[in-house]
N, C-alpha and C positions, 0 to 999 in steps of 0.2 A: 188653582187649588180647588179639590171636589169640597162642595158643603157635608156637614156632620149631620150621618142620617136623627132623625126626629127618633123619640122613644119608640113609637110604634111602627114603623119603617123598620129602626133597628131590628125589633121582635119579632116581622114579620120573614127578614131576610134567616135571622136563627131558626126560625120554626120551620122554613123550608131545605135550609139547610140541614135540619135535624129528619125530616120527613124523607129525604134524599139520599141521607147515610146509610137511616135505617134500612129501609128498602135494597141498599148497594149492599151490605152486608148481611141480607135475610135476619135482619135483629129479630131476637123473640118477642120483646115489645119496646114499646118509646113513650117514654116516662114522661107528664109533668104536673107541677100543681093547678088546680082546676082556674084558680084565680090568676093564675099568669096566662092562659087564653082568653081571649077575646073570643073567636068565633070555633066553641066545640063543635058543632058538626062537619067544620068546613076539615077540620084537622082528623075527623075520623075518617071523614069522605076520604082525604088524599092518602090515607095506609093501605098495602093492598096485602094478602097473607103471602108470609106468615108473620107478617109485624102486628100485634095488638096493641093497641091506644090503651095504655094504662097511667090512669087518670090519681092526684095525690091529695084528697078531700080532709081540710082541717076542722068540718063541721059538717051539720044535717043537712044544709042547703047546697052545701057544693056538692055533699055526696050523692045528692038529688039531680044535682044538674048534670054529673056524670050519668048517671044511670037511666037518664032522660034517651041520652044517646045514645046507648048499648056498650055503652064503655067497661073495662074492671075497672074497682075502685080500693085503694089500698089507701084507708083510714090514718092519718099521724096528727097526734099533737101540735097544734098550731103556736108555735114557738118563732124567735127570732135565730134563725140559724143561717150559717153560712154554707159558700154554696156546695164543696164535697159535704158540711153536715147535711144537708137536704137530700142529698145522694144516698148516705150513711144511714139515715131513720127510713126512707122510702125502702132502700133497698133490705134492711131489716127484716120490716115490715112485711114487703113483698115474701122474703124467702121464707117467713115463720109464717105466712098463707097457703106456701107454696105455688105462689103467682111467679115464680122464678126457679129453675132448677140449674142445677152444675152442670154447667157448659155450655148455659144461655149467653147468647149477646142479647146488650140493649141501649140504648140511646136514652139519654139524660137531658131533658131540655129544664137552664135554671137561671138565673138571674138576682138583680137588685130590686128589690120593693121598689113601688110606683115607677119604676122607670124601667119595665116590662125584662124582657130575656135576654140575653148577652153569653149565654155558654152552652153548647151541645157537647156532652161528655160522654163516648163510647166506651164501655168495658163487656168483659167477658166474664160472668162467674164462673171464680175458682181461680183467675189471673190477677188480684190484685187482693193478697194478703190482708191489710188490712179493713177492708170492706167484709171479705168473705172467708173467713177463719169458719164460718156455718159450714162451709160444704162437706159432704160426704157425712152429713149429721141427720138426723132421726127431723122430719118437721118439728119446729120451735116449737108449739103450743101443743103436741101430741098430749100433754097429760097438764096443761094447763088451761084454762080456754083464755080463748084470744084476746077477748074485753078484758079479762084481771089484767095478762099482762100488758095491753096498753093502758088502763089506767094509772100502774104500779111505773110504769114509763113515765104517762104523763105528771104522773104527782111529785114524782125524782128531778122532772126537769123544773119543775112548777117550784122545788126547792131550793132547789141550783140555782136558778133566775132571781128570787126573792129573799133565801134565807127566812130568819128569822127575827122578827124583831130588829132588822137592820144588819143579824147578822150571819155572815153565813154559817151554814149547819155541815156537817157530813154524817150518812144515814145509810144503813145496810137492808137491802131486801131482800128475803132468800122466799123464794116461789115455789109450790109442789110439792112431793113426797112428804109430808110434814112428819106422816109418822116416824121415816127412815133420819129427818132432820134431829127429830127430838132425840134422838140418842146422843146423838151431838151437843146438847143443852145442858149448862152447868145447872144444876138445882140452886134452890137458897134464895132465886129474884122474885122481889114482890111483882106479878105481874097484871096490868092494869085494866087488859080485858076479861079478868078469870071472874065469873057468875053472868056475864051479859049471854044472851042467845045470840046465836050464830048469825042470825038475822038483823041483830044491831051492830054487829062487828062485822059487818063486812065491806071489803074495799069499793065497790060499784054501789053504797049506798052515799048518797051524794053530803047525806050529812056525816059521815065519817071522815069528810076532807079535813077539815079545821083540826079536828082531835089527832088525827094524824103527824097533822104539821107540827104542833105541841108534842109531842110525844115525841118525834122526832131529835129532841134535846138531848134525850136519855142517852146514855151510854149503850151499846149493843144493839141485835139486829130485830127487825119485825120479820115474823113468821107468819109465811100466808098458805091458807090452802091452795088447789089451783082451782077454787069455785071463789075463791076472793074473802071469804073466811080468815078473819087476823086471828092467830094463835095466840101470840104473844109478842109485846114489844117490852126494848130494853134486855133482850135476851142473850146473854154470851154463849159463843158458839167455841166447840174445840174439835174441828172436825179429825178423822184418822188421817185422812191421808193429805198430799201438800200437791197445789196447784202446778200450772207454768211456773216457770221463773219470771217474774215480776220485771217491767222495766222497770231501771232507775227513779226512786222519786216515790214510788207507792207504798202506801206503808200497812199496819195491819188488818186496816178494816177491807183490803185489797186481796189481802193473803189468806184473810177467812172465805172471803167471798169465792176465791179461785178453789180454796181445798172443801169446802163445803158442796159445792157443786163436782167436785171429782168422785167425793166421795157419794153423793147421794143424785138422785133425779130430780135436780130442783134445775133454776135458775137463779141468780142474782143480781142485782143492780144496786150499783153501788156508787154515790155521791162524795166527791172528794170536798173536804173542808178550807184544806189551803186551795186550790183550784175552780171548784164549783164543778168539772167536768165528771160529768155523770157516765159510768161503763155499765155494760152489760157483759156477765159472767154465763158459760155452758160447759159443762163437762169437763173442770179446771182451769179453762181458756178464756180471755178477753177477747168476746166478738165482735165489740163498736165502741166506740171512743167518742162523745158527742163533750163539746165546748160551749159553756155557756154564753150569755148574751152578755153579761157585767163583763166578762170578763175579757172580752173581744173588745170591747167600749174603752177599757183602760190600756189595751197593747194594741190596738188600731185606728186607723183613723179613714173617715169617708161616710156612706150610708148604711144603713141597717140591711141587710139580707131578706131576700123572701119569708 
C-alpha cells in the first residue's frame, strides 16, 4: 500500500498538474491565491505563452509579492470561502478587470487552508452559466471604479460573515447611475447622510465602515455613486421594469435588486437575511452567488477553505 502524500508533496503534484493542463490546452491564464504557493518564481518560470500566471492577492503584501515577479494580480477579499467560491470572486474579479475575456480558458489551482492545494479546475468563459452569466456584457466597472465596488463587495461579505449584533442582517447595494437610480426612489424617508460632504460619506473612507454596518438594520437600499459617494441609506426602491425570473426562495429585496439594475446602469449586491449568501446583480441578472462562512460551518463538516 503507497504512503499518503505530505501536504506539500500533495501541492506540489497539483501545481504541476495544473501547470501541465494549462499549457496542453493554451489556457489563457492559471489562476491562484498568492498564499497557496510556496515558491512564486519557480511557478512563473514553468508557464510558457500563452498561459499568464494570474496571481489572487487578499492584501498589500501578497499583492507585492505578486508584482515582485511580473505576475497579474487580481485583488479579492480575504474571506473564508469554498473552493468553486474562490473560483467565483476570482473569476469575478478578473472579468470586471478584464483580465479574462469570453472564450478564454483557464486553470484554477485551490485548495484547504494550511494544508496547501488539492484541486486544479479547467473551465472555459461563457461555458459554465453559473460562474459567467458577465459574458458578452459591457466591462463590470466601466462607469463604476474598481475600488468602490470591491469595497461595497468586501463590506457585503464582512456582513454576511458577522451580522449584526449576533445577528444576521440582510442589506441591498445599488452602485452607479445614481441620478437615473433616484427616479426610482420613494420620497418621504428621513435619510441619514443628507447635510454631510461627499467627502465624509464615502464608501473608501475607512471610517465609514462601522456607520455603515449600523445602518445596515434599516429597512431599504443604500445608494452609491460609482466614485463611492453614499446617497442615501434606508431608501425604498420601485424600479420600472422587472428583472430575471428569480430562483425559488428569493424574496423582494432580490427582485428590486434584479429590476433596478435592468432598469438603470448600476449594479447591485445583495445580502440575503435567512441565508447570509451575498449576490451580485447586472443588467436584471444574478452574476455570482457566494455562501457565507457561518453558514458552510452549520451544513458541513471538515476544515475551513482557503
Amino acid at each position: 500500500m503507497s504512503t499518503p502524500k505530505r501536504d506539500g508533496e500533495f501541492s506540489s503534484i497539483v501545481i504541476d498538474t495544473g501547470v501541465r493542463t494549462a499549457q496542453s490546452v493554451n489556457a489563457r491564464a492559471l489562476f491562484s491565491y498568492v498564499h497557496a504557493i510556496g515558491d512564486l518564481p519557480a511557478l512563473q518560470a514553468a508557464l510558457q505563452p500563452p498561459t499568464e500566471l494570474v496571481l489572487v492577492a487578499r492584501n498589500e503584501q501578497e499583492e507585492q509579492r505578486a508584482r515582485d515577479i511580473g505576475a497579474r494580480v487580481v485583488r479579492a477579499p480575504a474571506f473564508d470561502l469554498t473552493r468553486m467560491d474562490q473560483v467565483k470572486m476570482a473569476t469575478l474579479l478578473a472579468l470586471s478587470q478584464q483580465v479574462l475575456q469570453p472564450g478564454d480558458v483557464f486553470v484554477f489551482l485551490t485548495g484547504v487552508v494550511e494544508q496547501g492545494l488539492d484541486t486544479a479546475v479547467v473551465m472555459r468563459v461563457g461555458a459554465e452559466h453559473e460562474l459567467f452569466q458577465t459574458v458578452g456584457q459591457p466591462k463590470l466597472t466601466e462607469h463604476i471604479r474598481r475600488v468602490v465596488f470591491e469595497r461595497a463587495l468586501t463590506l457585503s461579505l464582512e456582513l454576511a460573515n458577522e451580522g449584526r449584533e449576533g445577528k444576521p442582517l440582510g442589506a441591498l447595494f445599488v452602485i452607479g447611475d445614481y441620478r437615473e437610480v433616484q427616479k426610482y426612489c420613494l420620497p418621504g424617508r428621513i435619510n441619514p447622510f443628507k447635510g454631510y460632504t461627499e467627502k465624509e460619506r464615502n464608501i473608501l473612507d475607512d471610517s465609514m465602515v462601522e456607520t455603515l454596518k449600523e445602518l445596515a438594520k434599516l429597512d431599504g437600499a443604500f445608494i452609491l455613486k460609482g466614485n463611492g459617494v453614499v446617497v442615501s441609506a434606508g431608501t425604498i426602491l420601485r424600479p420600472a421594469l422587472a428583472g430575471e425570473t428569480l430562483p425559488p426562495g428569493l424574496g423582494s429585496r432580490h427582485a428590486t435588486a434584479a429590476a433596478i439594475t435592468a432598469s438603470t446602469r448600476s449594479i447591485s449586491i445583495t445580502i440575503s437575511q435567512s441565508t447570509g449568501n451575498v449576490r451580485v446583480w447586472r443588467r436584471g441578472m444574478m452574476i455570482t452567488d457566494i455562501e457565507p462562512a457561518w453558514r458552510r460551518k452549520h451544513t458541513t463538516s471538515g476544515p475551513p477553505q482557503i
